[in-house]
mmCIF file of the C-alpha atoms, coordinates in Angstrom:
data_MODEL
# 
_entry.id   MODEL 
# 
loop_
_atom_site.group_PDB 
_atom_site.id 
_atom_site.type_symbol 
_atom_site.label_atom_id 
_atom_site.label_alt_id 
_atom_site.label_comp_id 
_atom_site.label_asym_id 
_atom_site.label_entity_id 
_atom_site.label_seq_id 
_atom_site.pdbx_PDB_ins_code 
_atom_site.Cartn_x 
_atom_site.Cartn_y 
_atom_site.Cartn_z 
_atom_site.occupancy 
_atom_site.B_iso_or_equiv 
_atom_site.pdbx_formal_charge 
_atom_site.auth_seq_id 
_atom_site.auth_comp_id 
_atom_site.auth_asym_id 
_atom_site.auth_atom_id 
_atom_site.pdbx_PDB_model_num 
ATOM 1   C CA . UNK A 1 1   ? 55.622 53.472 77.777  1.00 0.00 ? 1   UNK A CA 1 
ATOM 2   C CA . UNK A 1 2   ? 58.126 50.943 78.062  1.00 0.00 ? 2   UNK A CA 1 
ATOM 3   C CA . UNK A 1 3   ? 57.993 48.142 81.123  1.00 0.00 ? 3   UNK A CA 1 
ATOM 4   C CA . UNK A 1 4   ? 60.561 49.572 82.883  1.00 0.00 ? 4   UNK A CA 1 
ATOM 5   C CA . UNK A 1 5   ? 58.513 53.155 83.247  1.00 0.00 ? 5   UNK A CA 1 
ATOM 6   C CA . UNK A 1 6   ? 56.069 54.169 85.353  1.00 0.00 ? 6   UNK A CA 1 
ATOM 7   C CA . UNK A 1 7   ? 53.202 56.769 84.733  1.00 0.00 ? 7   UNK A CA 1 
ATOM 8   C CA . UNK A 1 8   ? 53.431 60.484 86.130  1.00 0.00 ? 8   UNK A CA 1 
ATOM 9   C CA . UNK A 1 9   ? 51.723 63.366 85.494  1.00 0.00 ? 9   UNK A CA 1 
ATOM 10  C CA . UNK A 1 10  ? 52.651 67.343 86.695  1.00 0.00 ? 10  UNK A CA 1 
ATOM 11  C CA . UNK A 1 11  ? 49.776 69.262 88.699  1.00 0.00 ? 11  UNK A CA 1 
ATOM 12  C CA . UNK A 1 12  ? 49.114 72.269 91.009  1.00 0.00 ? 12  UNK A CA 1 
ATOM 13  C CA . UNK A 1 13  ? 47.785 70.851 94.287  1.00 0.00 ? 13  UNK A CA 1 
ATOM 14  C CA . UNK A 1 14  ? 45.372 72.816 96.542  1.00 0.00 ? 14  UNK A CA 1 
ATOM 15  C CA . UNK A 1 15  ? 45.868 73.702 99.973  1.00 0.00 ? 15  UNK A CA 1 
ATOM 16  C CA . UNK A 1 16  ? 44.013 71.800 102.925 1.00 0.00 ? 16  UNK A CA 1 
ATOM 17  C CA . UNK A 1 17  ? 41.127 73.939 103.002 1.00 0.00 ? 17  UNK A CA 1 
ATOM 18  C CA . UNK A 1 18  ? 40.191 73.793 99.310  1.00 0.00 ? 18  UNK A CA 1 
ATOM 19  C CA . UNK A 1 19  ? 41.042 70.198 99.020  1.00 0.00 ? 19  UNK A CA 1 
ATOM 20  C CA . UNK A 1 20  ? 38.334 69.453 101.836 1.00 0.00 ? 20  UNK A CA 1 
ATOM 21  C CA . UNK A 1 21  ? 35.629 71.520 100.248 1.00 0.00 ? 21  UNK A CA 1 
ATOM 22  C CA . UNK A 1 22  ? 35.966 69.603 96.754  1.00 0.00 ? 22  UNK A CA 1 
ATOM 23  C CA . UNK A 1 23  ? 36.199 66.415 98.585  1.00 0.00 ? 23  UNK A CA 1 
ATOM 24  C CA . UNK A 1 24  ? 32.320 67.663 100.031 1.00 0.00 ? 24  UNK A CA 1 
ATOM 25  C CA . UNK A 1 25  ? 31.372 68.351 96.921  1.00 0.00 ? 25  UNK A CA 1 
ATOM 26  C CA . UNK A 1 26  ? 32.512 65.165 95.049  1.00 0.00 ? 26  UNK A CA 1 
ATOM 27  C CA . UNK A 1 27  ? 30.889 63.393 98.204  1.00 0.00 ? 27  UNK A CA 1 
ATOM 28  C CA . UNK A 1 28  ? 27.973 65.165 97.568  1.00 0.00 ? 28  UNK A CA 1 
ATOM 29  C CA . UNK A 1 29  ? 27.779 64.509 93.946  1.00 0.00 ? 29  UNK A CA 1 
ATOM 30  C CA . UNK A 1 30  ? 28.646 60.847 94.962  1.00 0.00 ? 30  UNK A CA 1 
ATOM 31  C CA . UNK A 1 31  ? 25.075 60.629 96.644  1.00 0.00 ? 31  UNK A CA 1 
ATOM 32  C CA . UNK A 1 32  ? 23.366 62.792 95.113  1.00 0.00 ? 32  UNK A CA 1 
ATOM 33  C CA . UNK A 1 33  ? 24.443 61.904 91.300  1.00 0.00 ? 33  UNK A CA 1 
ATOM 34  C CA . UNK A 1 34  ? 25.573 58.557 91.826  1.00 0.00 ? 34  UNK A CA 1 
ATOM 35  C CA . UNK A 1 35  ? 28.788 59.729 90.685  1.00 0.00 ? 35  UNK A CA 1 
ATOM 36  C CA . UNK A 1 36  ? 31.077 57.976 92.656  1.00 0.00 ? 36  UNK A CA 1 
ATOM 37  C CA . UNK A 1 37  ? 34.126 57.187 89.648  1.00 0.00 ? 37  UNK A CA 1 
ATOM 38  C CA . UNK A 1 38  ? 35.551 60.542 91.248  1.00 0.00 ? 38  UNK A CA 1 
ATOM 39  C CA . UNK A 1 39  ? 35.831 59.905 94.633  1.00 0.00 ? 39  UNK A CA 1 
ATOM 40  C CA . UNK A 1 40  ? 39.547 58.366 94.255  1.00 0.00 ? 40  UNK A CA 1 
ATOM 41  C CA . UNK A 1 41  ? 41.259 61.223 92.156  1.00 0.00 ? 41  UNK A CA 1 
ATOM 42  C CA . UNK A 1 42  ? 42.548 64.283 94.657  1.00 0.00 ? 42  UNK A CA 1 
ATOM 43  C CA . UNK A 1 43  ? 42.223 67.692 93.740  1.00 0.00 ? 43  UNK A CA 1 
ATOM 44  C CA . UNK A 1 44  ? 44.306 69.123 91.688  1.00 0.00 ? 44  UNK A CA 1 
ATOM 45  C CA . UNK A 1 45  ? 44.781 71.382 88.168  1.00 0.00 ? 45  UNK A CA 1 
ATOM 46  C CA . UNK A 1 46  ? 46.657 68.663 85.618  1.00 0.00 ? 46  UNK A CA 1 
ATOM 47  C CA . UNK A 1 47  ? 49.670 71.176 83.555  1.00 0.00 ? 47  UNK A CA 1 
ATOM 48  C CA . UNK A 1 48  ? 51.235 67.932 82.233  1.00 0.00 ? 48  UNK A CA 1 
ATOM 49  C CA . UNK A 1 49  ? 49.114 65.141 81.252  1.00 0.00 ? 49  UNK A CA 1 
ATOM 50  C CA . UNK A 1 50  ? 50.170 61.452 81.927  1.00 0.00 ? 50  UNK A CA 1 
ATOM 51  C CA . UNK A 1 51  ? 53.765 60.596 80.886  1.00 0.00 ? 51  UNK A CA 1 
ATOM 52  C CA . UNK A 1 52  ? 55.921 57.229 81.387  1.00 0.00 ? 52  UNK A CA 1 
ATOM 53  C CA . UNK A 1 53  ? 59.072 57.627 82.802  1.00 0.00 ? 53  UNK A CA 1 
ATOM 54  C CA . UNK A 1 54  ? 62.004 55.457 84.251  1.00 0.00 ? 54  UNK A CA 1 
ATOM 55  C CA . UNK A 1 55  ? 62.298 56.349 88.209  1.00 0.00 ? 55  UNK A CA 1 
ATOM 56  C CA . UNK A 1 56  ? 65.907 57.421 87.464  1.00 0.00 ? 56  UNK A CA 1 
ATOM 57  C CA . UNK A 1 57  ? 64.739 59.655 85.087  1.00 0.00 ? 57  UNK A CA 1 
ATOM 58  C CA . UNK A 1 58  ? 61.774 60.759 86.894  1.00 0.00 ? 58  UNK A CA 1 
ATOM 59  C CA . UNK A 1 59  ? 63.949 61.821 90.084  1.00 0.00 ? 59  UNK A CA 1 
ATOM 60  C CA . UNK A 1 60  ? 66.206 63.797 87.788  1.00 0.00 ? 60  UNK A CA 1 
ATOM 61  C CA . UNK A 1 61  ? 63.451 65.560 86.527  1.00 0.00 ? 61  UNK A CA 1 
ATOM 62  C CA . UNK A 1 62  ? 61.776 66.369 90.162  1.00 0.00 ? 62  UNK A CA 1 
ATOM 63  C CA . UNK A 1 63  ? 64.833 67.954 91.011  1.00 0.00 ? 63  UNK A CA 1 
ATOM 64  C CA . UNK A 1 64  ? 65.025 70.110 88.107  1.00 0.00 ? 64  UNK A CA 1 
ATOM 65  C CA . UNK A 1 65  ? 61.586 71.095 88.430  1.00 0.00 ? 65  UNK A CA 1 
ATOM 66  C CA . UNK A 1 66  ? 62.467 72.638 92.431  1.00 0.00 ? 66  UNK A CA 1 
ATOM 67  C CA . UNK A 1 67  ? 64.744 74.457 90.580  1.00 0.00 ? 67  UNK A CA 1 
ATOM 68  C CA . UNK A 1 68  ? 62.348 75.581 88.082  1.00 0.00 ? 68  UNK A CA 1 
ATOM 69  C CA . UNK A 1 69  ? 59.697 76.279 90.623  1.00 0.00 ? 69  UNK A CA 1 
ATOM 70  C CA . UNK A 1 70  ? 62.250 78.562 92.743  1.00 0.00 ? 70  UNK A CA 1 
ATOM 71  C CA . UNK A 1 71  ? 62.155 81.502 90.064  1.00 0.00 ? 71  UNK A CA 1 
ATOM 72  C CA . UNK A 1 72  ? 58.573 81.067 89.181  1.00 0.00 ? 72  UNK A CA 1 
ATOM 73  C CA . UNK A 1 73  ? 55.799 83.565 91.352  1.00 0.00 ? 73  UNK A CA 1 
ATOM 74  C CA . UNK A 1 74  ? 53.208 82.218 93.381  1.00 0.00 ? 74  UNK A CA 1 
ATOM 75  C CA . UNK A 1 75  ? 49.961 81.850 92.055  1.00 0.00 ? 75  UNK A CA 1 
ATOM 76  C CA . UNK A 1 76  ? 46.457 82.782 93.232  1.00 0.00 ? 76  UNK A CA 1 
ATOM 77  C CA . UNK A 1 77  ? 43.989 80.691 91.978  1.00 0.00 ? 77  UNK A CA 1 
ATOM 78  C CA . UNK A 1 78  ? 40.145 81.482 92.293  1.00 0.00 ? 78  UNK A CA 1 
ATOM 79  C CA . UNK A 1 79  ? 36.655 78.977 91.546  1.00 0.00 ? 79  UNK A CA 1 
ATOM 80  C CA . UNK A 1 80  ? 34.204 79.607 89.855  1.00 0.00 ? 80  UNK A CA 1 
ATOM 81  C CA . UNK A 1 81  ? 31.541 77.681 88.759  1.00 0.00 ? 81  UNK A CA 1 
ATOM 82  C CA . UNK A 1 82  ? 31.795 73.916 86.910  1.00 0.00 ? 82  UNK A CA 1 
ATOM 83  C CA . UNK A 1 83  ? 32.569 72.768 83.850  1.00 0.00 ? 83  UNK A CA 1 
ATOM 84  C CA . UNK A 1 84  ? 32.846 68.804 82.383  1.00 0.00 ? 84  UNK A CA 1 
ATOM 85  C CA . UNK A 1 85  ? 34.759 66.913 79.420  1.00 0.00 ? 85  UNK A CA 1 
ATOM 86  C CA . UNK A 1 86  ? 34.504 63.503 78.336  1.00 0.00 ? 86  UNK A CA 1 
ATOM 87  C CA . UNK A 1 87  ? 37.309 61.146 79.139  1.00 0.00 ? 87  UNK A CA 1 
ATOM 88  C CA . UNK A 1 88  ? 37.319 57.228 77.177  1.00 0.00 ? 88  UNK A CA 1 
ATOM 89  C CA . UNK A 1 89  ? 37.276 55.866 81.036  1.00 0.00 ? 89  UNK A CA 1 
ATOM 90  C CA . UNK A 1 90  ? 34.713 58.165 82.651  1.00 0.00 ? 90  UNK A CA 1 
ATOM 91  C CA . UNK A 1 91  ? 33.596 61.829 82.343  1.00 0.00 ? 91  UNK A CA 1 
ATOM 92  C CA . UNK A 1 92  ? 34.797 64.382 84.135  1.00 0.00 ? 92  UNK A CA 1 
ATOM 93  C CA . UNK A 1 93  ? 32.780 66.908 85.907  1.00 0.00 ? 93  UNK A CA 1 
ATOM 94  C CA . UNK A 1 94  ? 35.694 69.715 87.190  1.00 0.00 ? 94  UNK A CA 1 
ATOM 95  C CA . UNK A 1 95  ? 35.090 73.308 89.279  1.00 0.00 ? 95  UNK A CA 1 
ATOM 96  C CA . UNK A 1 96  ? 36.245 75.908 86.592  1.00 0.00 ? 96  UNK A CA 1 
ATOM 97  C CA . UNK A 1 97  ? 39.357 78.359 87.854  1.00 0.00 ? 97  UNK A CA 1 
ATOM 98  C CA . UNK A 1 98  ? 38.453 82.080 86.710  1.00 0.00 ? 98  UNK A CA 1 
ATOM 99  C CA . UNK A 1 99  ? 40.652 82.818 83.662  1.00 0.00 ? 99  UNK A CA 1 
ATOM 100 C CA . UNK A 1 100 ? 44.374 83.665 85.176  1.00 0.00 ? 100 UNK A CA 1 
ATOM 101 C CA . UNK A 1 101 ? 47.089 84.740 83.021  1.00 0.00 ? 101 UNK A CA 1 
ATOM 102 C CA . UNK A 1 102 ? 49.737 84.223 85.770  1.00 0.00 ? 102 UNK A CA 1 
ATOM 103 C CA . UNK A 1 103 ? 49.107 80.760 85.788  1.00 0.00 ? 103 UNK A CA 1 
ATOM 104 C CA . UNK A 1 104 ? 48.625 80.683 81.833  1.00 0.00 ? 104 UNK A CA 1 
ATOM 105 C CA . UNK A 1 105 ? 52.129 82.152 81.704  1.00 0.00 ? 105 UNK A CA 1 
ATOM 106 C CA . UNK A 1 106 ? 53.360 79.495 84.433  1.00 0.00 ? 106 UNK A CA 1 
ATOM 107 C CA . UNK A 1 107 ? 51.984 77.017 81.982  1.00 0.00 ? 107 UNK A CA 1 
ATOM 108 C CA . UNK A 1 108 ? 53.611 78.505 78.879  1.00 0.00 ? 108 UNK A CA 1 
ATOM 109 C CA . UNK A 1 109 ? 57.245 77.999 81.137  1.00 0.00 ? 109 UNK A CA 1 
ATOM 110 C CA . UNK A 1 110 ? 56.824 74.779 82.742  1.00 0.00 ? 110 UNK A CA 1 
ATOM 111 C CA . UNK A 1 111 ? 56.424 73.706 78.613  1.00 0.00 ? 111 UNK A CA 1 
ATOM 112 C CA . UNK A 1 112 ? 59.083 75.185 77.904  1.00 0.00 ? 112 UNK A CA 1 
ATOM 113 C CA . UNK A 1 113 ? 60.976 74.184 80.849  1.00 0.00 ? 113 UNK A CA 1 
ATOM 114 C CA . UNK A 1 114 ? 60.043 70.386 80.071  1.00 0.00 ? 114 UNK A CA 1 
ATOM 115 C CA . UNK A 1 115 ? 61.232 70.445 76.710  1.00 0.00 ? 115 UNK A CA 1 
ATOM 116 C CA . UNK A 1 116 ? 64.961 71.702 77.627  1.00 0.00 ? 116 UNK A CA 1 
ATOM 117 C CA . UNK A 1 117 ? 64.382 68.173 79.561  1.00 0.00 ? 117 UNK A CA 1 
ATOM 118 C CA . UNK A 1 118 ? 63.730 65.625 77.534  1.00 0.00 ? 118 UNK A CA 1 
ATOM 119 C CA . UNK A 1 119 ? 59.991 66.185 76.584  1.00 0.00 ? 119 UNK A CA 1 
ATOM 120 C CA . UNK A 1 120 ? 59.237 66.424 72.752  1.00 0.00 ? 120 UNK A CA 1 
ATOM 121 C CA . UNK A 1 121 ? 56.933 69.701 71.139  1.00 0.00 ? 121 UNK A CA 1 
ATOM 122 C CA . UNK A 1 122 ? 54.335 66.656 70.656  1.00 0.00 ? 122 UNK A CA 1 
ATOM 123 C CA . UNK A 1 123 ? 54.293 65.907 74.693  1.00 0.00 ? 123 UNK A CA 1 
ATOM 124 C CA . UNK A 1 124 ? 54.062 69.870 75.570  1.00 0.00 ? 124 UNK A CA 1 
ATOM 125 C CA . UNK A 1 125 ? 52.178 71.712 73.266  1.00 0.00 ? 125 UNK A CA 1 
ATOM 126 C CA . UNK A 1 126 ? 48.317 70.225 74.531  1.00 0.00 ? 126 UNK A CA 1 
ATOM 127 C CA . UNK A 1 127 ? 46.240 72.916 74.923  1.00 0.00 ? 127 UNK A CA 1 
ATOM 128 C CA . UNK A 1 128 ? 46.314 74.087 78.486  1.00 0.00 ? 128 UNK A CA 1 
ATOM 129 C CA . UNK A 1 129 ? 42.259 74.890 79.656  1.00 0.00 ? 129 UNK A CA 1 
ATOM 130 C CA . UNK A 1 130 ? 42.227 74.641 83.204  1.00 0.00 ? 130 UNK A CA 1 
# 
C-alpha cells in the first residue's frame, strides 16, 4: 500500500434486523466471554479482503461496481450455527451462512468482475468460505 492509498475491503451488509441480532449476540459474548475485540467490526460477509487504493481510484471502482451489482440477482442468505478462524490480531468467532451457491456464483463474478478492473489473479483468487 502506498501513502497515498487508503484501505478498503468489498462485503455484503445485512439488513437492520439481522445486524441488531448479531450486535446481541457479540454483546452477549462480550459479557459472557470477555470477548469484547469484536464489538467494533459491523456485520457483514467479507467477498474481497482488505485492499489499498487511491480515493480516485477507489470512486472509479464504486461506480463500476453499481453497475456490476445492477445485473447481478438478489441474494437470500440464511444462519446457521458458528464457526471461528484465527486472525494474527485477534480470532474470529463468525455465525456460519448455510452453504448458497447463488452467492458462491456472485462471488465467482464479483472476481471476475474485479480483475477486468485493475485487480491481479493473486488479489482475487482467495478462497471464498463464508
Amino acid at each position: 500500500m502506498h501513502g497515498s492509498e487508503s484501505l478498503y475491503l468489498i462485503a455484503l451488509l445485512p439488513d437492520a434486523t439481522i445486524t441488531q441480532e448479531v450486535n446481541e449476540l457479540k454483546a452477549l459474548f462480550a459479557q459472557n466471554f470477555n470477548a469484547k475485540k469484536g464489538q467494533h467490526v459491523i456485520p457483514h460477509i467479507t467477498l474481497q479482503p482488505p485492499f489499498g487504493m487511491s480515493p480516485v481510484a477507489v470512486r472509479e471502482l464504486v461506480s463500476n461496481l453499481i453497475v456490476f451489482s445492477e445485473d447481478e440477482q438478489p441474494l437470500q442468505i440464511q444462519l446457521d450455527g458458528f464457526g471461528y478462524f484465527l486472525n494474527p490480531r485477534s480470532d474470529v468467532i463468525f455465525i456460519k451462512p448455510v452453504h448458497n451457491p447463488l452467492l458462491l456464483r456472485f462471488h465467482r463474478h464479483l472476481m471476475y468482475f474485479l480483475r477486468r478492473n485493475g485487480f491481479s489473479v493473486g488479489e482475487t483468487s482467495k478462497n471464498f468460505n463464508p
